[in-house]
C-alpha positions in Angstrom: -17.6 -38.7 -6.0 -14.6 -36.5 -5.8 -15.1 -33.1 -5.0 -14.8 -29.9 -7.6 -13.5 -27.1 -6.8 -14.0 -24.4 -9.1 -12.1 -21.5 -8.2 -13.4 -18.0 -7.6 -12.3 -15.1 -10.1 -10.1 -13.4 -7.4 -7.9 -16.6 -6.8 -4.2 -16.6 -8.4 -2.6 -19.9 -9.6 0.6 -21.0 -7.6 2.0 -21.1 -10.9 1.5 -17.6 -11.3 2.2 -16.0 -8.7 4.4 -13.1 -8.8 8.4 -13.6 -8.2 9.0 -12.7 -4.2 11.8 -10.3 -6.1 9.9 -8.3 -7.7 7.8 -6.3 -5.5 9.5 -4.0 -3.2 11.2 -1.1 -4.7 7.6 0.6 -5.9 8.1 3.8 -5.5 10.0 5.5 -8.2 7.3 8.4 -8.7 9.0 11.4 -10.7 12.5 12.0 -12.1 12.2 15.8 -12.0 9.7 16.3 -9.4 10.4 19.9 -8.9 10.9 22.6 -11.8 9.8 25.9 -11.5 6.0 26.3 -12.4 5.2 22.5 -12.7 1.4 22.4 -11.1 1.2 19.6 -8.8 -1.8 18.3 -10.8 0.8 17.6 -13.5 2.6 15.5 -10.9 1.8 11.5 -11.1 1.4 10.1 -8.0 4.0 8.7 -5.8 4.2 5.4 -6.1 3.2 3.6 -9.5 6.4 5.0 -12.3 8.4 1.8 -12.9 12.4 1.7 -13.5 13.7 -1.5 -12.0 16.1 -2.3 -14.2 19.3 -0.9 -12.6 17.6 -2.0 -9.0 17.3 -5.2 -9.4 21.1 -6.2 -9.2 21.3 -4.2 -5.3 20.8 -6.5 -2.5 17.7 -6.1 -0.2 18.5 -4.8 3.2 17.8 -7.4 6.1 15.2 -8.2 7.6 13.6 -10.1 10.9 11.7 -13.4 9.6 9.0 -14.9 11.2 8.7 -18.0 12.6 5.8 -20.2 12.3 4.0 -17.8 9.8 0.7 -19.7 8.2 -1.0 -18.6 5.2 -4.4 -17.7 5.4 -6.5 -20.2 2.8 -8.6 -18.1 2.2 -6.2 -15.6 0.5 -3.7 -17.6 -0.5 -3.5 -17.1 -4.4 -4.1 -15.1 -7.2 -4.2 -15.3 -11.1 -0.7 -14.6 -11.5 2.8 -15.0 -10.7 3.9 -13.5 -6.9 6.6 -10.7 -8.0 10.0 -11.4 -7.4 10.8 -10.0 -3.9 14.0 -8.2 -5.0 12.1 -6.1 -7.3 9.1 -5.9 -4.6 11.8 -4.3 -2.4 13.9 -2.1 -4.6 10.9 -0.7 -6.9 9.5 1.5 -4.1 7.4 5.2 -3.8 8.1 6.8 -0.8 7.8 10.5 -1.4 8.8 11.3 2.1 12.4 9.9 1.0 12.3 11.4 -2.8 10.6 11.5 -6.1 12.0 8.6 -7.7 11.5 4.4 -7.3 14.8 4.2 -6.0 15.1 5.5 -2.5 15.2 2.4 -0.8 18.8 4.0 0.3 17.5 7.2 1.5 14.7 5.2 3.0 16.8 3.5 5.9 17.0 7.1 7.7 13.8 6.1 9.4 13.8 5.4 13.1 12.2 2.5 13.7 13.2 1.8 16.9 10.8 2.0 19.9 7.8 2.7 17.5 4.3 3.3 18.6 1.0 3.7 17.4 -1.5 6.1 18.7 -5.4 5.3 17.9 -7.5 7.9 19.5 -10.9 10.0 18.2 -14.2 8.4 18.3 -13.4 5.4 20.1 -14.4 3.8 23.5 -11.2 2.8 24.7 -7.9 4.9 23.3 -4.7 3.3 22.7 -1.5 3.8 22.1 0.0 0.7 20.7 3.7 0.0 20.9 4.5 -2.2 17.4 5.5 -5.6 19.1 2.5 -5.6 21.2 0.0 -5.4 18.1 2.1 -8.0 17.0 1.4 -10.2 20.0 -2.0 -8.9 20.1 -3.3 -9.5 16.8 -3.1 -13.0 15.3 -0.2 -12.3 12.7 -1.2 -14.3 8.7 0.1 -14.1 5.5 -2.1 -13.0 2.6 -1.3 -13.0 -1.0 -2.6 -10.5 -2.9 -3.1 -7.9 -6.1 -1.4 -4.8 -5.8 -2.0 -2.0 -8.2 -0.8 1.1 -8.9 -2.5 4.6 -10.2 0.0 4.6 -12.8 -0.8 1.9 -14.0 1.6 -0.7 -12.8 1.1 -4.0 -10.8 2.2 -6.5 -9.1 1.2 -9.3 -6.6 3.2 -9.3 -2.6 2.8 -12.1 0.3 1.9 -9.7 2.8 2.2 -10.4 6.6 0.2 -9.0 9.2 -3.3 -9.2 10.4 -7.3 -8.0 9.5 -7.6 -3.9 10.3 -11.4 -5.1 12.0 -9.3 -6.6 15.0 -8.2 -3.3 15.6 -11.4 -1.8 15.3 -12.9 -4.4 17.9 -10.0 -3.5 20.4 -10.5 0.3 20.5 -14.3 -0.3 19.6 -15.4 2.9 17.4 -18.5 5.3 19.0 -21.8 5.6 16.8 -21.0 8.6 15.9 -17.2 7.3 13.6 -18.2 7.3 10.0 -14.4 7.5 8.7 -10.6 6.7 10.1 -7.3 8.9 9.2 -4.3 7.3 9.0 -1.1 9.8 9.5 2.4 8.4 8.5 5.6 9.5 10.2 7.2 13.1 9.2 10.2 15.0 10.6 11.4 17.4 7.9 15.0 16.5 8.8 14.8 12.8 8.0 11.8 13.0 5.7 13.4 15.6 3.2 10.8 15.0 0.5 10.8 14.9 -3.5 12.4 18.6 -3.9 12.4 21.8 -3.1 9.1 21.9 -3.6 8.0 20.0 0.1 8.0 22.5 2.0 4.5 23.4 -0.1 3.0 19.9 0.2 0.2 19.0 3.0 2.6 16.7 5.3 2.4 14.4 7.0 1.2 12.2 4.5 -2.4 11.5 5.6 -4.9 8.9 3.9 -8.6 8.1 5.1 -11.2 5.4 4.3 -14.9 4.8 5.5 -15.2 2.8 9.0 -17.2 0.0 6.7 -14.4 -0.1 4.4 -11.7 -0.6 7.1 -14.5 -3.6 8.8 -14.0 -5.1 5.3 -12.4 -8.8 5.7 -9.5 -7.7 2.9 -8.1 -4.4 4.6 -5.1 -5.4 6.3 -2.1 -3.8 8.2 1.1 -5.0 7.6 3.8 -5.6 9.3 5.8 -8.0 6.8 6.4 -9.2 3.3 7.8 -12.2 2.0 7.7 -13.9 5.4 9.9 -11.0 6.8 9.5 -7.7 8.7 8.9 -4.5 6.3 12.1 -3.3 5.1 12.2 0.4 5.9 11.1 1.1 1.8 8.1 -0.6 2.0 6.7 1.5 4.8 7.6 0.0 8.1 7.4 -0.9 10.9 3.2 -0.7 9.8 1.4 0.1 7.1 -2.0 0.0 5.2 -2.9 -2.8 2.5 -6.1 -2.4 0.7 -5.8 -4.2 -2.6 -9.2 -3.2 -4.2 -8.0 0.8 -4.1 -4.6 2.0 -5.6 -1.6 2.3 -4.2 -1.4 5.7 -2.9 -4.4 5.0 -0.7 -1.6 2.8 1.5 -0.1 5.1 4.0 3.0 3.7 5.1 4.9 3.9 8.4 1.7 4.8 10.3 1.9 6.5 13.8 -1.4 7.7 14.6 -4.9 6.4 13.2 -8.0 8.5 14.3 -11.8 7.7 14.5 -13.5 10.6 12.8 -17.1 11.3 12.1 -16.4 14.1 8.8 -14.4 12.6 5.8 -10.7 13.7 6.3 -8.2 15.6 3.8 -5.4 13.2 2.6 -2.3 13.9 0.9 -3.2 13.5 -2.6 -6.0 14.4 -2.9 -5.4 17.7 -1.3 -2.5 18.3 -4.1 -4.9 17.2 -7.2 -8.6 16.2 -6.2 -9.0 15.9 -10.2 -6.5 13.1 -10.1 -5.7 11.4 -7.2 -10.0 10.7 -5.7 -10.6 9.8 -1.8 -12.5 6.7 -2.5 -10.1 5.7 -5.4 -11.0 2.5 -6.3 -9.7 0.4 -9.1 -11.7 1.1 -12.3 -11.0 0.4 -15.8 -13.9 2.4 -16.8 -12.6 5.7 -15.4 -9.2 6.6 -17.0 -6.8 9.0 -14.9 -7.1 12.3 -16.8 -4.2 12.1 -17.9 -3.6 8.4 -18.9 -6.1 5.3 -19.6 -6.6 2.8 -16.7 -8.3 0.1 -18.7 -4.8 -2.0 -18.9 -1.9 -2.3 -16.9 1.8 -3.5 -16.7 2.6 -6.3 -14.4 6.1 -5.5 -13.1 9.2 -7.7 -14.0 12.9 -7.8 -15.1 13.8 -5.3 -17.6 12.5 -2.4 -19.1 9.1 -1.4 -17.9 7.9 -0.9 -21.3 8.5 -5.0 -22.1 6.2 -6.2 -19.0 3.1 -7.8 -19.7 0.0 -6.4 -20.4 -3.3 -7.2 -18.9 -6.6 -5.9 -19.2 -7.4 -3.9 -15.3 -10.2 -5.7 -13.3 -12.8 -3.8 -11.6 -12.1 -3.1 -7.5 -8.6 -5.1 -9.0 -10.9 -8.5 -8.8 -12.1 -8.2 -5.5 -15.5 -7.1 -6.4 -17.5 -10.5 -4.7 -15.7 -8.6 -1.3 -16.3 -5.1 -1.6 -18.9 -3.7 -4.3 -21.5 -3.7 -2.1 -19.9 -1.3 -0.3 -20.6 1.2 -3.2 -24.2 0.0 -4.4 
């Protein structure tokens, strides 16, 4: 008898997989950032407000492929379409390079070169990483999967890189680690910021998860898209990827990580703890206060207003992986 396979709910058809060129310019967060008297509650987030249209036509900046990359089966499709990787790349938030989606441009100021990671805190053995060694360290995959945005936009990325719990194992957290910072790379004269109001905001851009959420088989660092190295825009040389949270919970270009026992202030939710939560999770039944969450649009050619619709899933379908972790 032939065997059934019935698929699980997080799985996305081949068929629908997002368009490599659509996912990497994500970050186009505010026009006018900065006007005199605007609250940073009334800011949305960087990295969800979507204009691709012009973007779309630039080319993507080179990038190193990998050789011999293998998909891991186990993450290996979704329910829709992979984006197209020309918007992927060009539809970016990085509010250390501006306000808008477009700063893949202003993006390439970073200094890649000779990068390291430092992991240190509440940990048995401290390390400081340089970036080709995790590569060689860590058994480098390729995992599709969901991405979704605070403001409401999504899309679906072939992201390359390898399980945060390898890491973990490596440095081998104490007892006494109940939560891990992540700090992203900031130098006021290449990281200029959204406007003139930076020189306000809480850098460097910090996030922070539980130590059982960063053990979790989906959080994942990456270290490529598409089958290539990050591009600049899309946070490299290393970044966060934890597709049941929104987007903002991702810090890119990540040069220290840190083993802490107290839950640690991040960016946003320092600027608007009423909007932008620590745990964040997706949730269609818990709107944004200012807009619902219960839907969102899957990015694609043209005008953001004409992409599809779909209806939000809770922990953005991953719930068989990670609601336990909030029972």
């Amino acid at each position: 008898m032939p065997l059934i396979r019935i698929p699980k709910s997080w799985e996305i058809l081949d068929r629908e997989i997002t368009p490599e060129s659509v996912f990497l310019n994500r970050r186009r967060f505010m026009t006018n950032l900065i006007g005199v008297g605007v609250s940073a509650s009334l800011l949305p987030l960087a990295g969800c407000k979507s204009n691709s249209g012009a973007n779309t036509a630039l080319e993507q900046t080179a990038t190193q492929a990998y050789s011999g990359l293998t998909r891991n089966p186990a993450f290996a499709k979704v329910d829709r379409t992979i984006t197209d990787e020309a918007l992927a790349t060009k539809y970016n938030n990085f509010y250390e390079y501006g306000g808008t989606k477009s700063i893949w441009e202003a993006a390439q100021a970073l200094p890649t070169e000779n990068w390291k990671v430092e992991v240190t805190g509440l940990v048995k053995n401290p390390r400081i990483y340089d970036i080709d060694e995790l590569s060689k360290k860590f058994p480098i995959e390729e995992r599709v999967y969901r991405f979704r945005c605070v403001e409401a936009w999504a899309m679906v990325v072939p992201w390359v890189g390898f399980p945060m719990k390898l890491l973990m194992a490596d440095v081998e957290p104490t007892s006494k680690a109940k939560f891990v910072r992540f700090t992203s790379f900031y130098d006021s004269k290449i990281t200029p910021g959204p406007g003139l109001m930076s020189q306000f905001y809480p850098w460097p851009y910090t996030e922070g998860m539980r130590i059982e959420e960063m053990a979790n088989d989906l959080a994942f660092f990456a270290t490529g898209l598409y089958g290539r190295k990050l591009p600049k825009q899309n946070g490299a040389p290393l970044r966060q990827v934890i597709p049941w949270k929104y987007g903002f919970k991702g810090a890119k270009s990540i040069v220290k990580i840190e083993f802490v026992e107290k839950q640690p202030a991040t960016f946003w939710n320092t600027i608007g703890p009423n909007e932008y939560g620590f745990e964040a999770n997706v949730n269609p039944d818990k709107p944004h206060p200012r807009w619902s969450q219960a839907t969102e649009r899957v990015v694609g050619p043209g005008n953001s207003w004409s992409w599809e619709t779909r209806p939000t899933l809770p922990y953005n379908g991953y719930g068989e992986y990670v609601a336990s972790l909030y029972s």
